[in-house]
PDB file of N, CA, C and O in Angstrom:
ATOM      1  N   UNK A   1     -11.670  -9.556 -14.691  1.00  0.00           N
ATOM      2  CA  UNK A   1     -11.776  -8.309 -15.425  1.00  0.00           C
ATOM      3  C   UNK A   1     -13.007  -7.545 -14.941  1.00  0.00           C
ATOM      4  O   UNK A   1     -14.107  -8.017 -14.653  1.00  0.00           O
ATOM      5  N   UNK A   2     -12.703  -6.579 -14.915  1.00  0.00           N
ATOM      6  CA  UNK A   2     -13.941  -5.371 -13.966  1.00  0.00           C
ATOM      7  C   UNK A   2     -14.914  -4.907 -15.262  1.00  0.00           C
ATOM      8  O   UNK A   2     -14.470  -4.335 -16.257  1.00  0.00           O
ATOM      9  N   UNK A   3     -15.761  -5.122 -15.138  1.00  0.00           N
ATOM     10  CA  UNK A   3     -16.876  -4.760 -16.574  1.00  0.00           C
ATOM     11  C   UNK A   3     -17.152  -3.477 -16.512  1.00  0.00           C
ATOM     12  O   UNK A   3     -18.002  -3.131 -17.333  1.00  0.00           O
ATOM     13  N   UNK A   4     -16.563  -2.292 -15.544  1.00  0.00           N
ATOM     14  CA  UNK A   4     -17.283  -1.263 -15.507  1.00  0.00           C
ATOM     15  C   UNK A   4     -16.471  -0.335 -16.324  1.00  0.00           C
ATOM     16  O   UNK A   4     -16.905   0.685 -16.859  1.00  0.00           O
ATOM     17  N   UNK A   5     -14.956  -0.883 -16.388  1.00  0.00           N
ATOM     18  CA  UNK A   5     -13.986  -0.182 -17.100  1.00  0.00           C
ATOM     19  C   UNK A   5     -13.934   0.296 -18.437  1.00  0.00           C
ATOM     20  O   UNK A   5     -14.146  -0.633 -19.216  1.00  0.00           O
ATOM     21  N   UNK A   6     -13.716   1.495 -19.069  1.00  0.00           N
ATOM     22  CA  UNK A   6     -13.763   1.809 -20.005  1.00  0.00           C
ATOM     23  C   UNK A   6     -12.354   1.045 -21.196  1.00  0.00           C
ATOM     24  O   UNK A   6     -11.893   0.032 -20.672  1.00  0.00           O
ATOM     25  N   UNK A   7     -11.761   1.333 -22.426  1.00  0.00           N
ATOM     26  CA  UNK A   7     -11.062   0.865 -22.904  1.00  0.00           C
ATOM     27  C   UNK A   7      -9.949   0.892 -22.624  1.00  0.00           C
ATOM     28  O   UNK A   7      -9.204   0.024 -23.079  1.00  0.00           O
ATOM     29  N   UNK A   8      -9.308   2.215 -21.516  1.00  0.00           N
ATOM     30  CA  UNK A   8      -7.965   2.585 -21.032  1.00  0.00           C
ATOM     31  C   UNK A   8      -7.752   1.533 -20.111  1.00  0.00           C
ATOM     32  O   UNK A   8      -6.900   0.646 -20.049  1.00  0.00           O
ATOM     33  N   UNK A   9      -8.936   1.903 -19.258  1.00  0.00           N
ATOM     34  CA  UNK A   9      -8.944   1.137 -17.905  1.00  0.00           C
ATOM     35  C   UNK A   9      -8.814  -0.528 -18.224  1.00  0.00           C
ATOM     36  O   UNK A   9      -8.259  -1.121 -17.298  1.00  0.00           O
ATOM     37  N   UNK A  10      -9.228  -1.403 -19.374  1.00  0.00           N
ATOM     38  CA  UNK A  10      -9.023  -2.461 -19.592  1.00  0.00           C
ATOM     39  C   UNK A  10      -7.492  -2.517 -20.046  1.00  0.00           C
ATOM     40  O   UNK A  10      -6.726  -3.177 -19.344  1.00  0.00           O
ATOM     41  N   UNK A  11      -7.015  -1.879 -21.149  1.00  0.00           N
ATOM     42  CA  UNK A  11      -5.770  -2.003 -20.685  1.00  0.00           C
ATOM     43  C   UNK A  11      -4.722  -1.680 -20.343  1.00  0.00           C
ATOM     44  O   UNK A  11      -3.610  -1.769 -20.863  1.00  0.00           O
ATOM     45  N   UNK A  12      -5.366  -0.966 -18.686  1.00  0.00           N
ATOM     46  CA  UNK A  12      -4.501  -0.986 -17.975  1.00  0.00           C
ATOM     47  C   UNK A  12      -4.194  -2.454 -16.929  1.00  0.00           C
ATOM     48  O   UNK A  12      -3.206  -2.985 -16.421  1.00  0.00           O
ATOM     49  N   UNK A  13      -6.160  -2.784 -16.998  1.00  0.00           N
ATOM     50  CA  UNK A  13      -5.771  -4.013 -16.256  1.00  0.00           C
ATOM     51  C   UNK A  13      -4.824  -4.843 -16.334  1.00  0.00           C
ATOM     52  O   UNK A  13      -3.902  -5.273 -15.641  1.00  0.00           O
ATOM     53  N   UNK A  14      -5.320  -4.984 -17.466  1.00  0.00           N
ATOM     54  CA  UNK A  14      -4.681  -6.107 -18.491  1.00  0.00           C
ATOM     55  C   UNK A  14      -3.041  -6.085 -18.433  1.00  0.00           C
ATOM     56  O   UNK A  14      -2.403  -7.131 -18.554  1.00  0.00           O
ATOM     57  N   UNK A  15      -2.556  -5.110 -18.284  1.00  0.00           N
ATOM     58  CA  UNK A  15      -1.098  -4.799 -18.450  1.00  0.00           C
ATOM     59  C   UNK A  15      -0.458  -5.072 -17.047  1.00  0.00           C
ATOM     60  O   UNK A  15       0.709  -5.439 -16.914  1.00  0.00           O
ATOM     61  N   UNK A  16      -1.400  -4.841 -15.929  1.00  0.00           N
ATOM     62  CA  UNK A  16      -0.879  -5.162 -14.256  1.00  0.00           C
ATOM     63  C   UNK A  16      -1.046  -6.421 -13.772  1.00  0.00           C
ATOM     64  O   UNK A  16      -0.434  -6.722 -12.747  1.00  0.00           O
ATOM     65  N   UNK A  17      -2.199  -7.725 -14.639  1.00  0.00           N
ATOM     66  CA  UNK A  17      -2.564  -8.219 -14.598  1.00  0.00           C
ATOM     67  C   UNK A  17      -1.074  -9.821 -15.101  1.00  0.00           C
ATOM     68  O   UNK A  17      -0.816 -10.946 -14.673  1.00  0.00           O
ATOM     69  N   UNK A  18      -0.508  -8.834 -16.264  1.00  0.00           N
ATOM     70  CA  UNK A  18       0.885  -9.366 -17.350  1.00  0.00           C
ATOM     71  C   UNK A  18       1.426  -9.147 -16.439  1.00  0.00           C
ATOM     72  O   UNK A  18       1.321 -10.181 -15.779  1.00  0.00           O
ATOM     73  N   UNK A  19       2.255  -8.120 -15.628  1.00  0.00           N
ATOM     74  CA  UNK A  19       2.863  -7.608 -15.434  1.00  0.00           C
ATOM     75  C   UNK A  19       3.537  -8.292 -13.788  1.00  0.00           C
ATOM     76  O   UNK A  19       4.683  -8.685 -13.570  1.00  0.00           O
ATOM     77  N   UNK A  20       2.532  -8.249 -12.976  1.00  0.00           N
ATOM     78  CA  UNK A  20       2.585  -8.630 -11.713  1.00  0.00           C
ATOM     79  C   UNK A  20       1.560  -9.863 -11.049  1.00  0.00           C
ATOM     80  O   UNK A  20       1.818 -10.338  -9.943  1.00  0.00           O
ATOM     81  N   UNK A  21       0.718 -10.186 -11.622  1.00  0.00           N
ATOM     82  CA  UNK A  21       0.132 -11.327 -11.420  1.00  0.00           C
ATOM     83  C   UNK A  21      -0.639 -11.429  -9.958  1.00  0.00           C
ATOM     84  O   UNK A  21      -0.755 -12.314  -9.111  1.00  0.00           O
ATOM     85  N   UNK A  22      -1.037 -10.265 -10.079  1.00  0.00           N
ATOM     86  CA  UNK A  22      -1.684  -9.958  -8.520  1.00  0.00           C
ATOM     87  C   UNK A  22      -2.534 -10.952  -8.150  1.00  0.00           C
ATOM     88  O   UNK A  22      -3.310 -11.615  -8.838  1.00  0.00           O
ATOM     89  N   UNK A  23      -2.195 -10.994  -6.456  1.00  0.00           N
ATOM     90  CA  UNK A  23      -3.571 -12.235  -5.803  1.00  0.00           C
ATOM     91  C   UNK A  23      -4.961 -10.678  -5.513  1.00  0.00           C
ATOM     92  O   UNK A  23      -6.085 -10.892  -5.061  1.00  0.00           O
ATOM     93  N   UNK A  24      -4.623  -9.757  -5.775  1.00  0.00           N
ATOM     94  CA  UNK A  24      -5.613  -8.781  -5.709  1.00  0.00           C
ATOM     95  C   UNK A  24      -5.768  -7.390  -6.579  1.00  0.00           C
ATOM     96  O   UNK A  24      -4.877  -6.542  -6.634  1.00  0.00           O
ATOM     97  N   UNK A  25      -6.431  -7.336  -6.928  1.00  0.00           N
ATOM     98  CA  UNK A  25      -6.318  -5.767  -8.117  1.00  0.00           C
ATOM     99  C   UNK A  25      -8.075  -4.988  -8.227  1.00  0.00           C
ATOM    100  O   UNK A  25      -9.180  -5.468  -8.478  1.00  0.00           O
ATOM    101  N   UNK A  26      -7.696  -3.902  -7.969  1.00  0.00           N
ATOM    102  CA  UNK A  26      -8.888  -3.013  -8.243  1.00  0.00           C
ATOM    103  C   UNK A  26      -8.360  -2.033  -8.615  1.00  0.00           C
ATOM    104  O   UNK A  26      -7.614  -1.324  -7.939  1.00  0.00           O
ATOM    105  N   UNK A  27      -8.842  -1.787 -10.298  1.00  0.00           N
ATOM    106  CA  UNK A  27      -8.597  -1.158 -10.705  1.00  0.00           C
ATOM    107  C   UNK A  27     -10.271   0.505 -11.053  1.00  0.00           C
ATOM    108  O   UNK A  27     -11.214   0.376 -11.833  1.00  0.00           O
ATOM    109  N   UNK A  28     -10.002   1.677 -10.208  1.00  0.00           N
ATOM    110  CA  UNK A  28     -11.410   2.556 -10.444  1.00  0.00           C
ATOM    111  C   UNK A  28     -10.849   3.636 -11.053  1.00  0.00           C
ATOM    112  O   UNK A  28      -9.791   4.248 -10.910  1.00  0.00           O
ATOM    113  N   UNK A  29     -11.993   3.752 -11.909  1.00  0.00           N
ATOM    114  CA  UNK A  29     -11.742   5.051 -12.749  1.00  0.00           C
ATOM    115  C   UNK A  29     -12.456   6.345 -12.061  1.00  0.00           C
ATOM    116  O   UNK A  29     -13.670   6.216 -11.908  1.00  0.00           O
ATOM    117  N   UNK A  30     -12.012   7.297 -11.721  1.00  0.00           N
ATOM    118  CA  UNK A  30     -12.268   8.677 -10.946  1.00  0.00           C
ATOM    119  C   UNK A  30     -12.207   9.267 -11.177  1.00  0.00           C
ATOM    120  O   UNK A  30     -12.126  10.159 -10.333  1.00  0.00           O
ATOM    121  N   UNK A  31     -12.152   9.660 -12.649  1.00  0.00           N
ATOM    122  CA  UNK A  31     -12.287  10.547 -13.479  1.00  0.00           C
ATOM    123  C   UNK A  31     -13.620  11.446 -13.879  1.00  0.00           C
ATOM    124  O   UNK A  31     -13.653  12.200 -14.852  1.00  0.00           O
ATOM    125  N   UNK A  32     -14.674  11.238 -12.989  1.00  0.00           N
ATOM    126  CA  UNK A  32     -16.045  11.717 -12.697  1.00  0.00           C
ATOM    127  C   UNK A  32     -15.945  12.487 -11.743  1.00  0.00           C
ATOM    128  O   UNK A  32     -16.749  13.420 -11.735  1.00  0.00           O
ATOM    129  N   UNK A  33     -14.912  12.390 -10.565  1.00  0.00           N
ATOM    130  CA  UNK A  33     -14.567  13.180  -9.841  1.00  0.00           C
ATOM    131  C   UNK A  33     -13.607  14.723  -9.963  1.00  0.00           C
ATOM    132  O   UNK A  33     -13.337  15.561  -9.104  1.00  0.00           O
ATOM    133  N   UNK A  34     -13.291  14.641 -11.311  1.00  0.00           N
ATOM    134  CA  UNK A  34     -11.962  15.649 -11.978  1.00  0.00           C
ATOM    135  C   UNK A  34     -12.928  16.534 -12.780  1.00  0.00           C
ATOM    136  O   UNK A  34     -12.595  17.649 -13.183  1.00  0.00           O
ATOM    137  N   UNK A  35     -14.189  15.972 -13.004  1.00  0.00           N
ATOM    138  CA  UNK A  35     -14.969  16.635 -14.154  1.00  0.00           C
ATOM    139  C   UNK A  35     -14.497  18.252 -14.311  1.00  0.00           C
ATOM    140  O   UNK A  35     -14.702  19.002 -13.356  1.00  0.00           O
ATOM    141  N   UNK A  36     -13.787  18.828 -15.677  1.00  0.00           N
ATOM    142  CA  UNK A  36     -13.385  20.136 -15.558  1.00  0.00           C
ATOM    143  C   UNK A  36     -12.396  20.547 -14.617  1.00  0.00           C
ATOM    144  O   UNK A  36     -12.396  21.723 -14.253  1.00  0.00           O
ATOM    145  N   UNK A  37     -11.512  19.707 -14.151  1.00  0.00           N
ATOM    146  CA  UNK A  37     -10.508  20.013 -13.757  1.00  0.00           C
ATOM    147  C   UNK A  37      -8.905  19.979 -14.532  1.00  0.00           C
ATOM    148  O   UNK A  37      -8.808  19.023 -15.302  1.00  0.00           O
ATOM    149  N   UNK A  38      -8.108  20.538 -14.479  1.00  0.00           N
ATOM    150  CA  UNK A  38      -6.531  20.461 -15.008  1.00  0.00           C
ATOM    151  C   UNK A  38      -6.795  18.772 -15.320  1.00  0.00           C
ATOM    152  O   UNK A  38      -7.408  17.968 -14.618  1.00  0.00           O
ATOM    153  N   UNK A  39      -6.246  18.598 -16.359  1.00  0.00           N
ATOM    154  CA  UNK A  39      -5.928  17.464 -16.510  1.00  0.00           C
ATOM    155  C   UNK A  39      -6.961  16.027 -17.497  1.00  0.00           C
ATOM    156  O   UNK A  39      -6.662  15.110 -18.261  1.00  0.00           O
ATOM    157  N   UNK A  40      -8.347  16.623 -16.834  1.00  0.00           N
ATOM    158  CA  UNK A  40      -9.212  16.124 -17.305  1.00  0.00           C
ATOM    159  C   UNK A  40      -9.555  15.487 -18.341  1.00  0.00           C
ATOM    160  O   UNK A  40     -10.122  16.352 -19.008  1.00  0.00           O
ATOM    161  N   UNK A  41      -9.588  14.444 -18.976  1.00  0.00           N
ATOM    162  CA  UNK A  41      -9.700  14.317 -20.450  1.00  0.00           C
ATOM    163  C   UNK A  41     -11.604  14.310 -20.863  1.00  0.00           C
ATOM    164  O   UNK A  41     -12.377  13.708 -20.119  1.00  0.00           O
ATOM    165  N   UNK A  42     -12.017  14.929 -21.896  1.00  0.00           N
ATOM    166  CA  UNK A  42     -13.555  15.163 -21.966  1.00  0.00           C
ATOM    167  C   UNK A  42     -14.223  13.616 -22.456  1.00  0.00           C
ATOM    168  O   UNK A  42     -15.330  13.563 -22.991  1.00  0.00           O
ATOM    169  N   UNK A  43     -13.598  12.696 -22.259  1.00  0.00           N
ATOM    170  CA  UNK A  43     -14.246  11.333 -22.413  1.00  0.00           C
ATOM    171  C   UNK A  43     -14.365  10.693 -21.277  1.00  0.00           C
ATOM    172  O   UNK A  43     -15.251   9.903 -20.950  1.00  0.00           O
ATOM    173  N   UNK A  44     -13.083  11.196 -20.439  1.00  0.00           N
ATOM    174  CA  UNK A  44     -13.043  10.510 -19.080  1.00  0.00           C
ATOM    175  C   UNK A  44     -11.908   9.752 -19.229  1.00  0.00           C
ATOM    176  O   UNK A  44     -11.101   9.855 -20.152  1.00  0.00           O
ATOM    177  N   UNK A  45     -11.866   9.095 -18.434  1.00  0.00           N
ATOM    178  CA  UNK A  45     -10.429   7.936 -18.570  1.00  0.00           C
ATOM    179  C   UNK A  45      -8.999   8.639 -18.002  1.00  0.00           C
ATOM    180  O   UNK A  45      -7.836   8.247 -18.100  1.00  0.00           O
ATOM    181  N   UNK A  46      -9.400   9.475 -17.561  1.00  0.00           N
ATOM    182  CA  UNK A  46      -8.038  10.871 -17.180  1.00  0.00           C
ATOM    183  C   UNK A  46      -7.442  10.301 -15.797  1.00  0.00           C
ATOM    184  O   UNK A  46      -6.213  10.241 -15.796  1.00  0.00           O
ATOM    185  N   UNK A  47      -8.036   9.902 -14.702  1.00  0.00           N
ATOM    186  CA  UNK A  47      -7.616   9.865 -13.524  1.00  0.00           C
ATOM    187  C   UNK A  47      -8.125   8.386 -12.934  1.00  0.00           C
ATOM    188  O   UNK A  47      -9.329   8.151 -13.029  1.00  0.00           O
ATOM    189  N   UNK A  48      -7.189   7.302 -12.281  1.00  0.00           N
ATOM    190  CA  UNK A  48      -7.766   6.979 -11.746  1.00  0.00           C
ATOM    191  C   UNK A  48      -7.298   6.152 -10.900  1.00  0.00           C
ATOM    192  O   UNK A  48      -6.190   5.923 -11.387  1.00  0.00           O
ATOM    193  N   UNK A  49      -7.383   5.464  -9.847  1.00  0.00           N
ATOM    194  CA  UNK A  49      -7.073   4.547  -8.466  1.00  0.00           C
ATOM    195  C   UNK A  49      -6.421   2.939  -8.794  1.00  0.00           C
ATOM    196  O   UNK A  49      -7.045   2.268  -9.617  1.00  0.00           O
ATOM    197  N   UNK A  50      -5.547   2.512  -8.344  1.00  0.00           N
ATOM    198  CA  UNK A  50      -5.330   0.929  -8.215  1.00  0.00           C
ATOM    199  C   UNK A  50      -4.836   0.635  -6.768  1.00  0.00           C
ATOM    200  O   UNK A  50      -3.963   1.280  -6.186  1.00  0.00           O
ATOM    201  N   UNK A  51      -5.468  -0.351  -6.309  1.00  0.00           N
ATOM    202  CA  UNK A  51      -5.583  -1.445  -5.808  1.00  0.00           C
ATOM    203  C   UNK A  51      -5.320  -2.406  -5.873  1.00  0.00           C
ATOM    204  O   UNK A  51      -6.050  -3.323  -6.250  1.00  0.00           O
ATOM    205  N   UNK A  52      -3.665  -2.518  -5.357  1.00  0.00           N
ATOM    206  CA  UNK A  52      -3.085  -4.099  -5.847  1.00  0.00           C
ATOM    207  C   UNK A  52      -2.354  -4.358  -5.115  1.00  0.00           C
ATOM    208  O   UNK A  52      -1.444  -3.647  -4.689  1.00  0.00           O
ATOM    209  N   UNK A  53      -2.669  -5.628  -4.783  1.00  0.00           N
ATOM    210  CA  UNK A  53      -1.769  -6.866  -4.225  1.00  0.00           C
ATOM    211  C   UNK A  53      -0.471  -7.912  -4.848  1.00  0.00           C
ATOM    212  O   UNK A  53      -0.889  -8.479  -5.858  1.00  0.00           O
ATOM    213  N   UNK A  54       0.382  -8.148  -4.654  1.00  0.00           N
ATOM    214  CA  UNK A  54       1.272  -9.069  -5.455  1.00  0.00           C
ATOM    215  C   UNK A  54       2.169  -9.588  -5.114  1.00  0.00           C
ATOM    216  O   UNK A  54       2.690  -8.680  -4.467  1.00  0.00           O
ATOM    217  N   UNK A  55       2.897 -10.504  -5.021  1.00  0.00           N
ATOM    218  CA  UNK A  55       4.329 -10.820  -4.371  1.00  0.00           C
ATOM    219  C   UNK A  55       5.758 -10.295  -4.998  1.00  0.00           C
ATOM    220  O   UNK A  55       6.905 -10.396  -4.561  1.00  0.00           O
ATOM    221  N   UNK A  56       5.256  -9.719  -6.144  1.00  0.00           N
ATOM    222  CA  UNK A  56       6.493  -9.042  -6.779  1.00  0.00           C
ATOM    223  C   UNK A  56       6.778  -7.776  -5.611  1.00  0.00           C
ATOM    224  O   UNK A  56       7.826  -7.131  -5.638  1.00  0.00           O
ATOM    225  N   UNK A  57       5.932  -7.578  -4.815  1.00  0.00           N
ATOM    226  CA  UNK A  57       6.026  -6.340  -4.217  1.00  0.00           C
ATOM    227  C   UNK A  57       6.899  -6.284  -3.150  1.00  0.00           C
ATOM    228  O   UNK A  57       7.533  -5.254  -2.918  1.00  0.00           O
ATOM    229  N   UNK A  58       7.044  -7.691  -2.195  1.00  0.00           N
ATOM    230  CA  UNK A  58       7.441  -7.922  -1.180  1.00  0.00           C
ATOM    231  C   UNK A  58       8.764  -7.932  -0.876  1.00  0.00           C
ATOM    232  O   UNK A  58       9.360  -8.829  -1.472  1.00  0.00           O
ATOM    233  N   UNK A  59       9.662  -7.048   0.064  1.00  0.00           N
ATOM    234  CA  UNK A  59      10.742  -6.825  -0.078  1.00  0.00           C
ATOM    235  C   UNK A  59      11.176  -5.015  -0.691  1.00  0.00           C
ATOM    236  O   UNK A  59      12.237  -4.458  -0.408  1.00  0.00           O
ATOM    237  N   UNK A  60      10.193  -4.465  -1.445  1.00  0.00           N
ATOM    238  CA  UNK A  60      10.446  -3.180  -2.053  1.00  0.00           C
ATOM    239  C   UNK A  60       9.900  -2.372  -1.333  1.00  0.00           C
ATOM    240  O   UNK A  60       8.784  -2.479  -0.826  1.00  0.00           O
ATOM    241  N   UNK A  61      10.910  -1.202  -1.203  1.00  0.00           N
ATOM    242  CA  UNK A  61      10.488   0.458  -1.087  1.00  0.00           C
ATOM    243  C   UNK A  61       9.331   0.728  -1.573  1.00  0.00           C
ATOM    244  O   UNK A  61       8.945   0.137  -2.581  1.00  0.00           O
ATOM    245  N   UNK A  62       8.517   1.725  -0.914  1.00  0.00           N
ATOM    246  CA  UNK A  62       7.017   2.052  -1.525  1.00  0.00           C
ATOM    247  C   UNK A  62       7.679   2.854  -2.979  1.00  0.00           C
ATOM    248  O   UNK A  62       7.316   2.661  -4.140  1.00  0.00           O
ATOM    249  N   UNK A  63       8.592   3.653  -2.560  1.00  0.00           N
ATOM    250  CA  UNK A  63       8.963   4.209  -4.096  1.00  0.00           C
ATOM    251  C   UNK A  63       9.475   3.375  -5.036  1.00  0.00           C
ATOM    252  O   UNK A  63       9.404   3.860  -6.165  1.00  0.00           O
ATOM    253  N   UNK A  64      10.062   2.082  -4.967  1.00  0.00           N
ATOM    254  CA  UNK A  64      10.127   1.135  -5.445  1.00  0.00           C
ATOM    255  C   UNK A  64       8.872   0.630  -6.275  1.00  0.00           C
ATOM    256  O   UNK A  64       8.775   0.718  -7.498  1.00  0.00           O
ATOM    257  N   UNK A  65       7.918   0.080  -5.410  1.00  0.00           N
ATOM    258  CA  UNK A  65       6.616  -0.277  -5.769  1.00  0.00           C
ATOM    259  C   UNK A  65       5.790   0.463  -6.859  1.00  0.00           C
ATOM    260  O   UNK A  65       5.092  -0.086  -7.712  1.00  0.00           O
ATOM    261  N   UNK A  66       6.048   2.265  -6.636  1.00  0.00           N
ATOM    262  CA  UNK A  66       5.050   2.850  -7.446  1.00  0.00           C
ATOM    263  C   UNK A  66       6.143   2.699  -8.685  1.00  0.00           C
ATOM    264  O   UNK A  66       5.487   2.485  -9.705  1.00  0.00           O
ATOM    265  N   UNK A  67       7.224   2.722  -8.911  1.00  0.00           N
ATOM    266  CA  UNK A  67       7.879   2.760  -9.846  1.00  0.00           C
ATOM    267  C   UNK A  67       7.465   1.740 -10.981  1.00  0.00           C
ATOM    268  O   UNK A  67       7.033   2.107 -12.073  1.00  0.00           O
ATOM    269  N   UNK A  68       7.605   0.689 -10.685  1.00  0.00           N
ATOM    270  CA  UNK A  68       6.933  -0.685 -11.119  1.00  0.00           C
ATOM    271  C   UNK A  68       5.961  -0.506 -11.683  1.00  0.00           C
ATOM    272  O   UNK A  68       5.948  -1.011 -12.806  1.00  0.00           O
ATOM    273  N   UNK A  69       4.947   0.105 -11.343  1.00  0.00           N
ATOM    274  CA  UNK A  69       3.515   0.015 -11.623  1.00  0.00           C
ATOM    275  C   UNK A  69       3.782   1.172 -12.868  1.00  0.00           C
ATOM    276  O   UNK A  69       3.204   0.953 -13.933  1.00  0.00           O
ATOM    277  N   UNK A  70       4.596   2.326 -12.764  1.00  0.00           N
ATOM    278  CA  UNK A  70       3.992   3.556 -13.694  1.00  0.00           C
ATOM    279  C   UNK A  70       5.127   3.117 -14.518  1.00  0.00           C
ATOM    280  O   UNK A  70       5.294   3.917 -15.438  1.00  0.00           O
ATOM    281  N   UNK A  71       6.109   1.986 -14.539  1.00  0.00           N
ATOM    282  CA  UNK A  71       6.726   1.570 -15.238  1.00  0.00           C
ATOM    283  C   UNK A  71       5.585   0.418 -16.516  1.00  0.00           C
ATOM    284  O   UNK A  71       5.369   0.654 -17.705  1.00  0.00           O
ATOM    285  N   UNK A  72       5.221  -0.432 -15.920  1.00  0.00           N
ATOM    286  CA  UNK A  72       4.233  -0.768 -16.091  1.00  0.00           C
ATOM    287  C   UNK A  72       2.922  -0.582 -17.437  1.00  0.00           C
ATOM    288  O   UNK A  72       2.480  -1.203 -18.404  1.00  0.00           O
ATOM    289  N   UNK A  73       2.690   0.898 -16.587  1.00  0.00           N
ATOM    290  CA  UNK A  73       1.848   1.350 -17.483  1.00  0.00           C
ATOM    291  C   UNK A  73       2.266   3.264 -17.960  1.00  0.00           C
ATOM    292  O   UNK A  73       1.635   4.288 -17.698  1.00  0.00           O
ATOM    293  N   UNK A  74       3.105   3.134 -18.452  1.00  0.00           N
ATOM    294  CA  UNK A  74       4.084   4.155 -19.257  1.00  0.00           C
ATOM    295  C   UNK A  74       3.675   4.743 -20.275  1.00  0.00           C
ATOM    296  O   UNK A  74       3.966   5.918 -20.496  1.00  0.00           O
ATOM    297  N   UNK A  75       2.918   4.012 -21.080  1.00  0.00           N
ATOM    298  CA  UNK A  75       2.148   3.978 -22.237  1.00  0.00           C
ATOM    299  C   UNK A  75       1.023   4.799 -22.055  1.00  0.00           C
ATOM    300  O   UNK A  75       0.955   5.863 -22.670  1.00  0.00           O
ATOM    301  N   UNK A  76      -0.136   4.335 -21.058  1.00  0.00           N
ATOM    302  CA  UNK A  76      -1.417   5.531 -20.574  1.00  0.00           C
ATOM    303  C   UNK A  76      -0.610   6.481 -19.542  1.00  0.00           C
ATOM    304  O   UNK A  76      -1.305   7.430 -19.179  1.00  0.00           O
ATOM    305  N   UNK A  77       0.295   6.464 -19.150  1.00  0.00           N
ATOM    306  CA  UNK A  77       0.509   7.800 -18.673  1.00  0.00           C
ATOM    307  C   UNK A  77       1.010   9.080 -19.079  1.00  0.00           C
ATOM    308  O   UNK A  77       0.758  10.264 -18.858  1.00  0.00           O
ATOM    309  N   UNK A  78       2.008   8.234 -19.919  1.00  0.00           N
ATOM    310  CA  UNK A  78       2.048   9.576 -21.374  1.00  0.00           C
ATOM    311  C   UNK A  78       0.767  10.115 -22.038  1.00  0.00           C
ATOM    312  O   UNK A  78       0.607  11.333 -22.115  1.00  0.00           O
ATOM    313  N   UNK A  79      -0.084   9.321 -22.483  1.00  0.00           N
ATOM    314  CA  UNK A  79      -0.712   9.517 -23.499  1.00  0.00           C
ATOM    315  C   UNK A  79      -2.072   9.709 -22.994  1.00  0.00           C
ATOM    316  O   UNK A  79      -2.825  10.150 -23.862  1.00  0.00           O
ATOM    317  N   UNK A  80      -2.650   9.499 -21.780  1.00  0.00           N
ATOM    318  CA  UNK A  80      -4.057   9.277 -21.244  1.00  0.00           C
ATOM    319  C   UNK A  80      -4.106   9.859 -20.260  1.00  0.00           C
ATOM    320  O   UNK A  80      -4.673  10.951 -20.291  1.00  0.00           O
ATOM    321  N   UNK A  81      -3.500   9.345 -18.911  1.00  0.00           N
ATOM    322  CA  UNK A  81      -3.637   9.376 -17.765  1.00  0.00           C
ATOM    323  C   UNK A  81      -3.555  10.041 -17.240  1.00  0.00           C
ATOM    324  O   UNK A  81      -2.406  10.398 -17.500  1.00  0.00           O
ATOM    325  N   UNK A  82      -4.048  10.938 -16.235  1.00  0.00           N
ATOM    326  CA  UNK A  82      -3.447  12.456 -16.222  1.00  0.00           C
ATOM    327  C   UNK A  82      -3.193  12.027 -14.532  1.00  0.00           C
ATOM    328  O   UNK A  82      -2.412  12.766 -13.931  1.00  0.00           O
ATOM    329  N   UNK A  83      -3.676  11.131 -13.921  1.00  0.00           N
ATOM    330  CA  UNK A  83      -2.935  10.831 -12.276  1.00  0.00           C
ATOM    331  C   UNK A  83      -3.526   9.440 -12.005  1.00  0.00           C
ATOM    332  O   UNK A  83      -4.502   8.946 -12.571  1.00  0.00           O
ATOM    333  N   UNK A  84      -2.788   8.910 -11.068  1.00  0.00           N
ATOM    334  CA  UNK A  84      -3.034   7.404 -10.924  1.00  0.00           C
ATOM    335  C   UNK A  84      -2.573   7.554  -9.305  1.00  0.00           C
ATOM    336  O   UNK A  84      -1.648   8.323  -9.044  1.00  0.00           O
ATOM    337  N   UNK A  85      -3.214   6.828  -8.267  1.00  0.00           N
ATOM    338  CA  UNK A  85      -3.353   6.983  -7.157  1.00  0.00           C
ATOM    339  C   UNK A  85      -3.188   5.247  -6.950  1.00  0.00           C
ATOM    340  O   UNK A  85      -3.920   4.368  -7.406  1.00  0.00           O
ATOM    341  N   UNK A  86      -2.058   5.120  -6.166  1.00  0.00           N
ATOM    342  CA  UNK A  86      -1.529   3.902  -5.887  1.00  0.00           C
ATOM    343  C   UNK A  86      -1.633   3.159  -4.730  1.00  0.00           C
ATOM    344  O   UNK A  86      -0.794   3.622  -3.958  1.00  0.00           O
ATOM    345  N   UNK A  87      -2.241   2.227  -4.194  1.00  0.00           N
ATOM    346  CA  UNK A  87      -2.363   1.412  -2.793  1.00  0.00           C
ATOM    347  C   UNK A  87      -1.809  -0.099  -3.566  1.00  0.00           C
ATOM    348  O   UNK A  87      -2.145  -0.754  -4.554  1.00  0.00           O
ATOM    349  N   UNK A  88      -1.114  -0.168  -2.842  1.00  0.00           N
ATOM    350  CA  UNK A  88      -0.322  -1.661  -2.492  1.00  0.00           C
ATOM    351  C   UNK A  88      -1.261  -2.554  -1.368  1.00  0.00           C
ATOM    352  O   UNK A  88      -1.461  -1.911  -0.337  1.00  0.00           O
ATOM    353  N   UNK A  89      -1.461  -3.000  -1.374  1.00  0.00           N
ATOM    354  CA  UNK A  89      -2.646  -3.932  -0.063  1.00  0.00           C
ATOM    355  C   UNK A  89      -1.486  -5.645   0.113  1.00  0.00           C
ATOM    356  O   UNK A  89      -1.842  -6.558   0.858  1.00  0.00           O
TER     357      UNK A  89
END
């Protein structure tokens, strides 16, 4: 678990963590980078990057892959997330 994460960002881990059982995950929040932009949420937690590895992955379409993930986490993207930037490693 990444200590730098705010409460979204934990569970989001937490949910990719259930979800796919990655041998790798980085999950960054970049939402310092949006400051006052579309989308932005004024706490932060609005935008942010994953970094994941997994064997559920192997065999799938990249559009496959992101599907999974924003399947995944459906919940902060309705309600939080305003973009999520996806690498498969």
């Amino acid at each position: 678990m990444q200590l730098d994460l705010g409460p979204v960002g934990q569970i989001m881990e937490a949910k990719l963590v259930a979800a796919f059982s990655p041998s790798f995950l980085e999950l960054i929040d970049e939402s310092n980078q949006h400051h006052g932009h579309s989308g932005a949420h004024p706490s932060g937690e609005s935008h942010f990057r994953v970094r994941i590895g997994s064997s559920t992955f192997q065999g799938k379409s990249r559009i496959q892959q992101h599907r999974l993930i924003n399947e995944a986490l459906a919940t902060e993207l309705k309600a939080r997330v305003h973009a999520l930037a996806i690498e498969i490693v």
